[in-house]
C-alpha positions in Angstrom: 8.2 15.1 14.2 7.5 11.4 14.6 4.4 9.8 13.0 1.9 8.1 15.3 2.3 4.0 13.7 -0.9 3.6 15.2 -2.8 5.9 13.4 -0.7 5.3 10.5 -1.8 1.7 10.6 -5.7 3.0 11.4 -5.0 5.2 8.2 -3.3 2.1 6.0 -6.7 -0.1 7.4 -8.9 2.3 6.1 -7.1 3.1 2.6 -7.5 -1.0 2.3 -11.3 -1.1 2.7 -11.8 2.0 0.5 -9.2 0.1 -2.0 -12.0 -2.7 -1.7 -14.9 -0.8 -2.0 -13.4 1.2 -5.2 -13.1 -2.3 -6.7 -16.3 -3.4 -5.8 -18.2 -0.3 -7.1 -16.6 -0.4 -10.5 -16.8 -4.2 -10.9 -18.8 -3.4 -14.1 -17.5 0.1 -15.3 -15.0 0.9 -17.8 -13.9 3.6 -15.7 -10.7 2.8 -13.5 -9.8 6.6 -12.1 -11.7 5.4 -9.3 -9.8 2.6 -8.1 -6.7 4.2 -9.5 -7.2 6.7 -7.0 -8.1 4.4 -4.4 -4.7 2.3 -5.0 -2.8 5.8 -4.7 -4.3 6.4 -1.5 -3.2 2.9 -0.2 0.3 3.1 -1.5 0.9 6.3 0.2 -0.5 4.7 3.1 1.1 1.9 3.9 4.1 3.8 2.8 3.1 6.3 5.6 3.0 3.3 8.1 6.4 2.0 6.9 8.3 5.2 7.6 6.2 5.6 10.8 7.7 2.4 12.1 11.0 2.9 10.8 11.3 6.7 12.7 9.7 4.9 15.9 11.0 1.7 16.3 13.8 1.7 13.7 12.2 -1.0 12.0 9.9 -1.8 8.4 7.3 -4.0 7.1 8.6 -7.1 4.4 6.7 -5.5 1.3 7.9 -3.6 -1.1 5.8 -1.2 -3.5 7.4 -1.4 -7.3 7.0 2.1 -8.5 7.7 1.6 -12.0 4.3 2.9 -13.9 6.1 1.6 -17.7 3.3 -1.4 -18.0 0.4 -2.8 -15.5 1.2 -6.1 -13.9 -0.3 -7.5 -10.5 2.9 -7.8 -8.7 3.2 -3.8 -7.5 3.7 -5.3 -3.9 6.0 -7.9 -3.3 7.3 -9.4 -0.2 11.0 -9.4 0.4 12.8 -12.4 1.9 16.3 -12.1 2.9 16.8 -15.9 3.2 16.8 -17.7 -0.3 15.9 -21.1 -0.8 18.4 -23.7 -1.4 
C-alpha cells in the first residue's frame, strides 16, 4: 500500500506545531517527557513523509534524522549536500 505524501506532509505539519507548542508549554518546567514525546512524534513524521515520497515519486527530502541517542546535541537533523565546497 502506498502512503498518501499529502496527508503525510499534513501529518509532518501538525507533529511540527505540536513540537512547538510542547516547547512552549514547558518553557519553565523541569519536565522534558513532554517535548521528548513531542520530538518522537515529529521524527516519525517526517520520516513517514520521506518514505511516502520515496514509494510515490521515487524521491526524498535533503535531511537526515541522526538516530544515535549516546549524548544530546542540537544537530539530530542535518541537511545533506551532495556537492562539497571547493
Amino acid at each position: 500500500m502506498t502512503a498518501d505524501p499529502r496527508a503525510a506532509l499534513d501529518r509532518l505539519i501538525a507533529a511540527f506545531e505540536a513540537h512547538l507548542r510542547a516547547l512552549e508549554n514547558t518553557r519553565n518546567s523541569d519536565d522534558d517527557s513532554v517535548v521528548e514525546r513531542a520530538y518522537e512524534i515529529l521524527a516519525d513524521a517526517y520520516e513517514a513523509y520521506d518514505e511516502a515520497l520515496g514509494e510515490t515519486f521515487d524521491e526524498s527530502t535533503p535531511l537526515v534524522i541522526d538516530d544515535d541517542d549516546d549524548y544530546d546535541d542540537d544537530d539530530d537533523i542535518v541537511l545533506v549536500d551532495d556537492e562539497t565546497d571547493s
